[in-house]
C-alpha positions in Angstrom: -82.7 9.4 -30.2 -81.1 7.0 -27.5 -83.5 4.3 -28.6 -82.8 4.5 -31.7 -78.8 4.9 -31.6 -79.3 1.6 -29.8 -81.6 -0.3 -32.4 -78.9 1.0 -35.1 -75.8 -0.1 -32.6 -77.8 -3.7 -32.7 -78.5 -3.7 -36.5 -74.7 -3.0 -37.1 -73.2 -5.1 -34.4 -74.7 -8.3 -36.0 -72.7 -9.9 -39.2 -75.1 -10.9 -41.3 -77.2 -8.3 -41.1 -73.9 -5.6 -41.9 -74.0 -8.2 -45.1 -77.6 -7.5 -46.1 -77.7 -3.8 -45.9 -74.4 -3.9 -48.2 -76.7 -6.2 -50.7 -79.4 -3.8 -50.1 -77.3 -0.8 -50.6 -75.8 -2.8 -54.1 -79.4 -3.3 -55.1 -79.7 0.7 -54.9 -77.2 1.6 -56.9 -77.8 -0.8 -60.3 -81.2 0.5 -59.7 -80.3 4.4 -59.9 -78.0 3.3 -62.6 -80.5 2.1 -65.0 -82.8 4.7 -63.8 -79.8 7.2 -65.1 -79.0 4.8 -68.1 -83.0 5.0 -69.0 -82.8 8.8 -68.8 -80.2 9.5 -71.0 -81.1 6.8 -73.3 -84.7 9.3 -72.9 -82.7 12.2 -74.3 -81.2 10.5 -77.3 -84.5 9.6 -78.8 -86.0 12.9 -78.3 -83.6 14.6 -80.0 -84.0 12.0 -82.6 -87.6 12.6 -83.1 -87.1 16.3 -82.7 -88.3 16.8 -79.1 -85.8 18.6 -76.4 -86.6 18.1 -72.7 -84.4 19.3 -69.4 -82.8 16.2 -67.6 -85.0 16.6 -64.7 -88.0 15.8 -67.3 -86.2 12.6 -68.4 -85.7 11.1 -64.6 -89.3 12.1 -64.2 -90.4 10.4 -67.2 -88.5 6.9 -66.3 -90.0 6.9 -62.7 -93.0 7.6 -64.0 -93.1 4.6 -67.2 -90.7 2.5 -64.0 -93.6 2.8 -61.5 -96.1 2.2 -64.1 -98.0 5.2 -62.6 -99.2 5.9 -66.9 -98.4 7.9 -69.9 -100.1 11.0 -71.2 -98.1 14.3 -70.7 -94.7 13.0 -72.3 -94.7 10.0 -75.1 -92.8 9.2 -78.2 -94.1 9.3 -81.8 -91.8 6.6 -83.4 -91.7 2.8 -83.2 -88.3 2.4 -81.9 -89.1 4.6 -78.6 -92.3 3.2 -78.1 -90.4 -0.2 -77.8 -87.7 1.6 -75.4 -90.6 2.6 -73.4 -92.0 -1.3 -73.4 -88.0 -2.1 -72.2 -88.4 0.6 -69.1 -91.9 -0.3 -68.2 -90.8 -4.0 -67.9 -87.8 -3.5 -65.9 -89.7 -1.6 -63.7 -92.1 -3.9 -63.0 -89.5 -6.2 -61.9 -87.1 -4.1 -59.8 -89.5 -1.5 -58.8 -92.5 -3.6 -58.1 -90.9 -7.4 -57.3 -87.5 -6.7 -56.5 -87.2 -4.0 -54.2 -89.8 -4.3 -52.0 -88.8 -8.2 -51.3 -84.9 -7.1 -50.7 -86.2 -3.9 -48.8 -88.1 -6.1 -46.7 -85.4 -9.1 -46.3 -82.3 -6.8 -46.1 -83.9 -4.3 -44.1 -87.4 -4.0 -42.6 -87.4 -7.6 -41.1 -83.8 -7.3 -39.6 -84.7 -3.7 -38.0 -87.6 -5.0 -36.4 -85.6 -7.5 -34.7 -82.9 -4.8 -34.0 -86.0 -3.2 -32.4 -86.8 -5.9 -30.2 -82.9 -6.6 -29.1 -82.6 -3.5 -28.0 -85.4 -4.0 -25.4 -83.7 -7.0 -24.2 -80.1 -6.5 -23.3 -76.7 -8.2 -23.8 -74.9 -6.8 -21.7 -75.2 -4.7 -18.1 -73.8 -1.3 -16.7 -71.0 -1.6 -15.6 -71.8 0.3 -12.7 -73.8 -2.2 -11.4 -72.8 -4.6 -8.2 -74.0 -6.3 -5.7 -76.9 -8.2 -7.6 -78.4 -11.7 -8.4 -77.7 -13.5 -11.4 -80.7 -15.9 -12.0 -81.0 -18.5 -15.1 -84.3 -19.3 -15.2 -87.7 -16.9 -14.6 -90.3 -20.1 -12.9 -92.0 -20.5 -9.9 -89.0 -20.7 -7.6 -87.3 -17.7 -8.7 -90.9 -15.5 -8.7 -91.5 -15.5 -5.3 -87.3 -14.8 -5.0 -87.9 -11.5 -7.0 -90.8 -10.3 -5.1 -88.0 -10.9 -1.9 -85.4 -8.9 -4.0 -87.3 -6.0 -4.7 -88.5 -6.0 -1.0 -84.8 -6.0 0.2 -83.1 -3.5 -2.4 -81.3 -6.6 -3.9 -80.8 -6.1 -8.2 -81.0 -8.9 -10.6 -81.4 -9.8 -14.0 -82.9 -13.3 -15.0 -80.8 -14.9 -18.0 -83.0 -16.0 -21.1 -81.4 -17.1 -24.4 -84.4 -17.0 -26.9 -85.6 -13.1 -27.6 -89.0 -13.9 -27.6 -89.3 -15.1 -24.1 -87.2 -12.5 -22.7 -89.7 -9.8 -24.6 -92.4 -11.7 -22.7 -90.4 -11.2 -19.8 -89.8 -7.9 -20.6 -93.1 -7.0 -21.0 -94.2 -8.5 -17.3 -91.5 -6.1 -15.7 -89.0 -8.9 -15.7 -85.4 -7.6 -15.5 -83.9 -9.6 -18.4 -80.7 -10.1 -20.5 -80.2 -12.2 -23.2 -77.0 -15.0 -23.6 -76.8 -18.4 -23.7 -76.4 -19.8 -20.2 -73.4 -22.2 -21.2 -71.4 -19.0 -23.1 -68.5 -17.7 -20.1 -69.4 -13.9 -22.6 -72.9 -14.0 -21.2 -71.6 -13.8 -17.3 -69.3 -11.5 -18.3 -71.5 -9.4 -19.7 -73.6 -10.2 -16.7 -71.2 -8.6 -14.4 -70.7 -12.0 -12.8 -67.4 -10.7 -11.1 -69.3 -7.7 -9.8 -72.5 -9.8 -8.9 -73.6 -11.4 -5.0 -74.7 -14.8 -6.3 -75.1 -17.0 -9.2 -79.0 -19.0 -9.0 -79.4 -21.9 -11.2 -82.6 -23.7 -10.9 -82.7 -25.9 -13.9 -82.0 -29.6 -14.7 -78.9 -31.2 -13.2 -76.8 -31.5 -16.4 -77.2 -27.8 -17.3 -76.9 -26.6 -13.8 -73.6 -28.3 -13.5 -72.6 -26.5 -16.9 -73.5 -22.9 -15.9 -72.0 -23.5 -12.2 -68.5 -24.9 -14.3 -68.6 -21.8 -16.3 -69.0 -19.9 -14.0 -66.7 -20.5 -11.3 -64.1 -20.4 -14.3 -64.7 -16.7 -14.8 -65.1 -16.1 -11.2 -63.9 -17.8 -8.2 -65.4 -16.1 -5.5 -69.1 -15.3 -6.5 -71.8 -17.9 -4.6 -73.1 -20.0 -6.6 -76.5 -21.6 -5.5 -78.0 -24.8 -7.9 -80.8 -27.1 -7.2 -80.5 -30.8 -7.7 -83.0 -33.4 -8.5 -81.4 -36.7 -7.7 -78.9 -37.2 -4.9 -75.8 -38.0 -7.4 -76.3 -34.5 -8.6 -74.9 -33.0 -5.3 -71.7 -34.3 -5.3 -71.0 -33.4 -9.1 -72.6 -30.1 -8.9 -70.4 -29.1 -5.9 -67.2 -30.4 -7.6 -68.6 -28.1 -10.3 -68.4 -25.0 -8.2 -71.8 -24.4 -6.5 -71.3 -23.1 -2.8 -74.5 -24.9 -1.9 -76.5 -27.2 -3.5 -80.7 -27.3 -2.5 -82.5 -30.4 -2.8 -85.8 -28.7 -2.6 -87.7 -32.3 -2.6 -85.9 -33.4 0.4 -86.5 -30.6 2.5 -90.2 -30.4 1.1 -91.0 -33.7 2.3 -89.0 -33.1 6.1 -91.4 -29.9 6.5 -94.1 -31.6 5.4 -93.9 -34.5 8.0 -93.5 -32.4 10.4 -97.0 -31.2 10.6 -98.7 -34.6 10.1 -100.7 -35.2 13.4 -98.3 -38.1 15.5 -101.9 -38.7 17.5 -100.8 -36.3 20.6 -101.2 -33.2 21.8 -97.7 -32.1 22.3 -95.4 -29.1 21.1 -93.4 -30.4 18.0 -90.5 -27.8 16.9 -90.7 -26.7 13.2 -87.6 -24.5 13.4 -85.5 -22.9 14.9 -83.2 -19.5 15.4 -80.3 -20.1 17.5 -81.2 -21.1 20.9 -85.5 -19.9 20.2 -87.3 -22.5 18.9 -90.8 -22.4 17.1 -93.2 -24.9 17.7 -96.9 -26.2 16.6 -99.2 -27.8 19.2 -102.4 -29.4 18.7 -104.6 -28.9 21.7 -107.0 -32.2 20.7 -107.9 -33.7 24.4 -105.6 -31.3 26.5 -106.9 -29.5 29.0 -106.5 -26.4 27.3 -109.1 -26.6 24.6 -112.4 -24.2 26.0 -109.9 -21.7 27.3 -109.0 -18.4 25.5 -105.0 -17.4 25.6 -105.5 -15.3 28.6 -107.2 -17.9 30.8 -104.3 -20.3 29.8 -101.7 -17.9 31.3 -98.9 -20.3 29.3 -96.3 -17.8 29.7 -96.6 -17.2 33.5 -97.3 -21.1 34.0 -94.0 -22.8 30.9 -92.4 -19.4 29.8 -93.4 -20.2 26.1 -95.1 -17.3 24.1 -97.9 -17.7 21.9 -97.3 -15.9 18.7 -100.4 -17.5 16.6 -102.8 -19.6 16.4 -103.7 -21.9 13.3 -107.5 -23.1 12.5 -108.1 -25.2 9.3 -105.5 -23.6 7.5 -105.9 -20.2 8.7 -103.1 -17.6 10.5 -104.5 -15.9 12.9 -103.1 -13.6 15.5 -102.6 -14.4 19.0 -104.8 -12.1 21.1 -105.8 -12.3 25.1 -109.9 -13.3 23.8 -109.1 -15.6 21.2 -110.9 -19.0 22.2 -109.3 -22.3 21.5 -111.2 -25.2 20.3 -110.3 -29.1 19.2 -109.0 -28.1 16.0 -106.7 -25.4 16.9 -102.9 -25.4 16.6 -100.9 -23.0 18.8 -97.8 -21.4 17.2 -95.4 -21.4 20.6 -91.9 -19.3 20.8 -89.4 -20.5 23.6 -86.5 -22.0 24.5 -85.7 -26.2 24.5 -86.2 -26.2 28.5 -89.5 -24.0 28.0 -91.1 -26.4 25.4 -89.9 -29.3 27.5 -91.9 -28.0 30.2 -94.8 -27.0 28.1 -95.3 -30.7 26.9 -94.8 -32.0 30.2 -97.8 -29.8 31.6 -100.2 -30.0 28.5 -99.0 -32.6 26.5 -101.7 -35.5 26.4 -100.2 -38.8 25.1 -101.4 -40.6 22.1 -100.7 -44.0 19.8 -101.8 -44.3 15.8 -103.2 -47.2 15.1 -103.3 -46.3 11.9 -100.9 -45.2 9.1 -100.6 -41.5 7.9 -101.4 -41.6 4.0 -99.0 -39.6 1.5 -100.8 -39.1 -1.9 -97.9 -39.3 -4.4 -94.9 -41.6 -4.8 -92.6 -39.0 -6.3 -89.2 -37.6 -5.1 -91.4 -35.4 -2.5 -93.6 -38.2 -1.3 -90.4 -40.8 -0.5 -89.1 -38.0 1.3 -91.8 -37.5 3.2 -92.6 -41.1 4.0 -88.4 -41.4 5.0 -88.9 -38.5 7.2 -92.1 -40.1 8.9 -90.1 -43.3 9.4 -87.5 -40.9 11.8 -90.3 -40.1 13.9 -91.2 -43.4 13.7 -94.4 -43.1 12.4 -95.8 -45.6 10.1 -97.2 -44.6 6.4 -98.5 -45.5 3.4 -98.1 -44.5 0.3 -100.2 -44.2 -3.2 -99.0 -43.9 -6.6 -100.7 -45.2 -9.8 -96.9 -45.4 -11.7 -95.0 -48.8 -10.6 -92.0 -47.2 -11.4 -91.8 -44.5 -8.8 -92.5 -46.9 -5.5 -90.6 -49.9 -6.8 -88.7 -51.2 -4.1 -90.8 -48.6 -1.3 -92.4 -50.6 1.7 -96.0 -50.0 2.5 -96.5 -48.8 -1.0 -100.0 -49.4 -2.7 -100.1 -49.0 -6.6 -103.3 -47.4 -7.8 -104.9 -43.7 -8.4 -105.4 -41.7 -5.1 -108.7 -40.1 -7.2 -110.3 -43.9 -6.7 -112.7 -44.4 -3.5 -111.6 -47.8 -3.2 -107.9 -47.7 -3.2 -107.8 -44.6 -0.6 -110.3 -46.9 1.4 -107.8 -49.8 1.3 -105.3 -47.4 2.3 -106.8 -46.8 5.4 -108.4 -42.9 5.1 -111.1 -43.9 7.5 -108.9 -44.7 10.4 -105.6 -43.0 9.5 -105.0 -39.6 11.4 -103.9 -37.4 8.5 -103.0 -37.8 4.7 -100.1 -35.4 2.8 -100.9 -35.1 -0.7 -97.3 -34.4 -2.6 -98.5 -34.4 -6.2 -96.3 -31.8 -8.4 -99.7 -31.2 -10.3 -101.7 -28.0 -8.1 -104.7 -29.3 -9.9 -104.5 -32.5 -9.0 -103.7 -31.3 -5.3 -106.8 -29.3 -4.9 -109.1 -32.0 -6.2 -107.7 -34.6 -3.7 -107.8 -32.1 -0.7 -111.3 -31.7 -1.5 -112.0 -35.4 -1.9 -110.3 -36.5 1.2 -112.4 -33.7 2.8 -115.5 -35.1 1.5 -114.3 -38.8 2.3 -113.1 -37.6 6.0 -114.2 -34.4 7.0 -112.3 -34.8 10.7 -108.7 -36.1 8.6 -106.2 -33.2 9.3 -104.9 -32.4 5.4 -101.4 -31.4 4.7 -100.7 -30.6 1.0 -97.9 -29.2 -1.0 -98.9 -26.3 -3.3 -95.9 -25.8 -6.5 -97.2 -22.4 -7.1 -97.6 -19.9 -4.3 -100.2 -18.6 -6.0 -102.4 -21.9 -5.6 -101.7 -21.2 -1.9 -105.6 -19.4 -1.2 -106.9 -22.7 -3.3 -105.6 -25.0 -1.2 -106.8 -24.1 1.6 -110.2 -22.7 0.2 -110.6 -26.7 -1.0 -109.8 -27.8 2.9 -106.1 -28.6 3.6 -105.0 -28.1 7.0 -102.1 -27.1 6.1 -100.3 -25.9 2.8 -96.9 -25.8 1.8 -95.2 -24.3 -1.3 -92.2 -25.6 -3.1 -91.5 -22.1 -4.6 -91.9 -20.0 -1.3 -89.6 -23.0 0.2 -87.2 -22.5 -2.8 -87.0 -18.9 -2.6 -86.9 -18.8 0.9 -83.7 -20.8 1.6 -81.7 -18.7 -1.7 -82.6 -15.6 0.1 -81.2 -17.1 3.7 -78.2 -17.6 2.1 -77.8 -14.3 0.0 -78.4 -12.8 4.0 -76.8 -15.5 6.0 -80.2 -16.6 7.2 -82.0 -13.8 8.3 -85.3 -15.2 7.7 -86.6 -18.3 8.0 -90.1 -20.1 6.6 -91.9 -21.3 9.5 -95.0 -22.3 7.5 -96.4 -21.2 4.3 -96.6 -17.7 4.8 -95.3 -17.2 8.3 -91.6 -15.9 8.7 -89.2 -15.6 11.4 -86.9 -12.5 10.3 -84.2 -11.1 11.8 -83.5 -7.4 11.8 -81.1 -4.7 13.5 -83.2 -2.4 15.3 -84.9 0.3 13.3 -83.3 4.2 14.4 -87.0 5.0 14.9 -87.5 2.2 17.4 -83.6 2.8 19.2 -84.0 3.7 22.6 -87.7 2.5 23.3 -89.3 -0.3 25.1 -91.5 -3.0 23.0 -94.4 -1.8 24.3 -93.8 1.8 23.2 -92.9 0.9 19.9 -96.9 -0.5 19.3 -94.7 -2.8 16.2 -97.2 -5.7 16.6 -100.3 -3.0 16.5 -99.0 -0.9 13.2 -97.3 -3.8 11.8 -98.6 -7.7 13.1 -95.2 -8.9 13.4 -94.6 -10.1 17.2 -91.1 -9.4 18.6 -90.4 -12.9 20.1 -86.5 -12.7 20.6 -84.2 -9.6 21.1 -80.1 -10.9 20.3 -77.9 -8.1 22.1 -74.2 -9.7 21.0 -74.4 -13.0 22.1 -77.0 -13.0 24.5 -80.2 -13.6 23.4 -83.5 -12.9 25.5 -86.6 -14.9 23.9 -89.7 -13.6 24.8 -88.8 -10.5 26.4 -91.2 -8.4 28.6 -92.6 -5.7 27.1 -90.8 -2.7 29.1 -87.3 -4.4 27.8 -85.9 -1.4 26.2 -84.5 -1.9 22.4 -80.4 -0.7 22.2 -78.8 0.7 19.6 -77.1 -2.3 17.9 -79.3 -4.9 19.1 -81.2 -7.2 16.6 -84.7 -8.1 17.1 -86.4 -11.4 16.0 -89.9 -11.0 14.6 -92.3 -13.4 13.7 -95.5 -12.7 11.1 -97.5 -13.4 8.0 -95.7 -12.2 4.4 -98.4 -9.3 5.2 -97.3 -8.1 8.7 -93.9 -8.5 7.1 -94.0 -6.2 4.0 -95.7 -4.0 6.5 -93.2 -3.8 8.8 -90.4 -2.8 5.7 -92.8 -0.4 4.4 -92.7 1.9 7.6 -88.8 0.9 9.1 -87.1 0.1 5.4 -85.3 -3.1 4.5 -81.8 -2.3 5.9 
């Protein structure tokens, strides 16, 4: 009964559908009057030819000759009521048989159905509800950002303004309301003044329209848009977005940051306060042969290892876990501690040879500026003119050709980032430059996370995703960074101490048997301790810093919680 109170509230609410069931209900009453009409009329020229019949037979007889369901049992003997009868039959075969069905269908059927289908898809929210996410588009940023939401208790509802994608929506478990992302009565209905953050991920024009709108309902709500060209940011901030993401930009800074500089040195791929987190490549050092416990790094630098990458694979650290040429060590430490580490282990290298980026898009200039700050050199391919114009060391051709990635340098250069937005496209070139080099380290940028197991199935070394970097950095800011992307599905989170773990030491708590997140840092106020021993005993208060894969992770909030 509640569903349908609300298909009827929808049905009534909209104007021109109030319109049609007053037509519709106008069409009913000519049609019972001439069904009345007919029946008297029935009555007269009965009695004319002698024949008496109750009023209930006349309406029977005039559906009956109406609905041309036949004659038999009643009929008239004259002329002039057999033409009467011709008059009824006719006029029901047009308003019984045409016309009603077509303006019980128009004024009607058709608009209940959709009355049906509204009242799936909402206009409007509880008004109990706070505290949530307002999101304007459902794509493959904000999909990885709901799976984060549900995992930390955060509400939202994703904006759509045609019905029938937010029924397909709907239908996928979406939380979805429907309003036109420019109309202030959507985010009102939205609950915008109730709501943590506004996230608008669409083109530039409309994100600086529903960020405007916004901030002119509410001014303190955060408001979070992405931007596409650098004279967006400006315009989108005097707009009213808190903080503006250009996701390309930071794409193609991560993404440099793993290309092989042609040493074997610790190079620091973020950070969390005063820890850092570092990747080292062990080619030529005097580590490789060695498992972790033979190393003793943390007795010898300080520095912890917390994993271990191998052709694109997380794995682990553990005491018996052997390190060859192609390994990458995932170190935790302080500045002074990876200082010391690359002073001890670090083996010395020059390129002679450019990196190659496979793309000339907004991700791949990025990239190649971001090379240029480490003072690497690069080269870029792009088969559209357009996209390198003006860009040094830029080659015009299609990355897919033998001869142009030859002339490019893949046989000598140490590693090639392929930036394509196309996944497709990215997993055939990964696989190519695998076949052309089997010994190239390959860095590649996945758009969907789901792609991620492709990418590295196909060979990359390494695999980034714009929507895990996308949704990552919204969620830092909804929490005031309390996790941070360290590679494609390796976090650094930071959590207050569960009441379950209060009071006991790291090794009691067995977190990095049940769970396979590593406690690398423990913050107590100010003071931070990274890499604590394991008979450090965890305060009540404290916050730990974990680092693990997206696994380990929801592992670790399935047995503590998320709060």
């Amino acid at each position: 009964m509640k569903f349908l109170g609300a298909q009827i509230s929808f049905l009534l609410q909209n104007k021109p559908d109030r319109k049609n069931l007053r037509l519709l209900f106008n069409f009913l009453l000519v049609l019972l009057g001439m069904i009345t009409v007919f029946s008297v009329i029935f009555h007269l020229l009965m009695l004319r030819e002698g024949q008496t019949f109750s009023w209930l037979t006349g309406f029977y007889w005039t559906l009956t000759v109406m609905s041309t369901l036949g004659f038999g049992d009643i009929t008239f003997h004259s002329d002039f009521g057999r033409l009467f009868s011709i008059v009824v039959l006719l006029s029901g075969m047009l308003f019984l048989l045409v016309l009603f069905p077509f303006t019980f269908i128009n004024f009607f059927y058709s608009p209940w159905i959709k009355a049906q289908d509204q009242s799936r898809v909402p206009r409007e929210l509880p008004k109990t509800i706070q505290g949530h996410v307002i999101l304007t588009r459902y794509g493959p940023i904000t999909e990885p950002l709901i799976k984060k939401l549900h995992r930390f208790n955060y509400e939202y509802v994703v904006l759509v303004a045609d019905l029938a994608e937010g029924l397909r929506l709907k239908e996928m478990g979406i939380n979805v309301m429907l309003g036109d992302l420019v109309d202030p009565q959507t985010y009102r209905n939205a609950r915008v003044e109730k709501a943590a953050m506004v996230a608008t991920t669409e083109s530039d024009v409309l994100n600086t329209n529903v960020a405007f709108t916004v901030r002119g309902i509410n001014k303190e709500v955060t408001i979070i848009s992405t931007a596409n060209t650098d004279a967006a940011v400006d315009i989108l901030k005097l707009a009213g977005s808190n903080n503006v993401l250009q996701l390309g930009e930071i794409m193609g800074l991560i993404l440099s940051r793993r290309a092989n500089a042609g040493d074997a040195c610790a190079h620091v791929v973020g950070r969390f306060g005063e820890l850092q987190i570092a990747e080292a490549l062990v080619t030529g050092s005097s580590l490789v042969g060695m498992t972790l416990k033979e190393t003793e790094l943390r007795q010898k630098v300080g520095v912890s290892v917390v994993g271990i990458w191998e052709r694109g694979n997380f794995q682990t650290a553990r005491p018996e876990t052997l390190i060859s040429q192609s390994t990458v060590l995932v170190l935790a430490g302080s500045g002074d501690q990876m200082e010391l580490y690359n002073k001890t282990f670090g083996v010395k290298g020059e390129l002679n040879a450019p990196v190659l980026i496979l793309g000339g898009g907004r991700v791949g200039r990025a990239t190649g500026k971001a090379l240029s700050v480490r003072n690497l050199d690069y080269k870029i391919v792009e088969k559209d003119p357009s996209r390198v114009k003006g860009v040094r060391n830029s080659i015009v051709g299609d990355a897919s050709d033998r001869e142009i990635l030859l002339q490019a340098g893949i046989m000598e250069s140490p590693s090639v980032i392929i930036t394509t937005h196309d996944d497709d496209v990215n997993v055939y070139l990964t696989i190519y430059c695998r076949l052309i080099r089997p010994d190239i380290q390959i860095i590649t940028r996945s758009t969907l996370e789901r792609n991620l197991g492709n990418m590295h199935r196909a060979g990359a070394d390494f695999v980034m995703s714009y929507a895990s970097l996308g949704a990552n950095t919204i969620l830092n800011l909804l929490q005031r960074s309390d996790i941070m992307m360290v590679a494609e599905g390796l976090d650094l989170i930071k959590v207050k101490i569960p009441k379950q773990l209060t009071g006991k030491t790291i090794k009691e708590s067995s977190i990095r048997k049940e769970t396979g997140c590593t406690i690398i840092a423990i913050r107590t106020g100010e003071e931070m301790t990274i890499n604590p021993e394991p008979e450090m005993i965890m305060e009540e208060g404290a916050e730990i810093i974990l680092i693990g894969t997206v696994e380990a992770e929801n592992q670790f909030f399935e047995i503590y919680g998320a709060d």
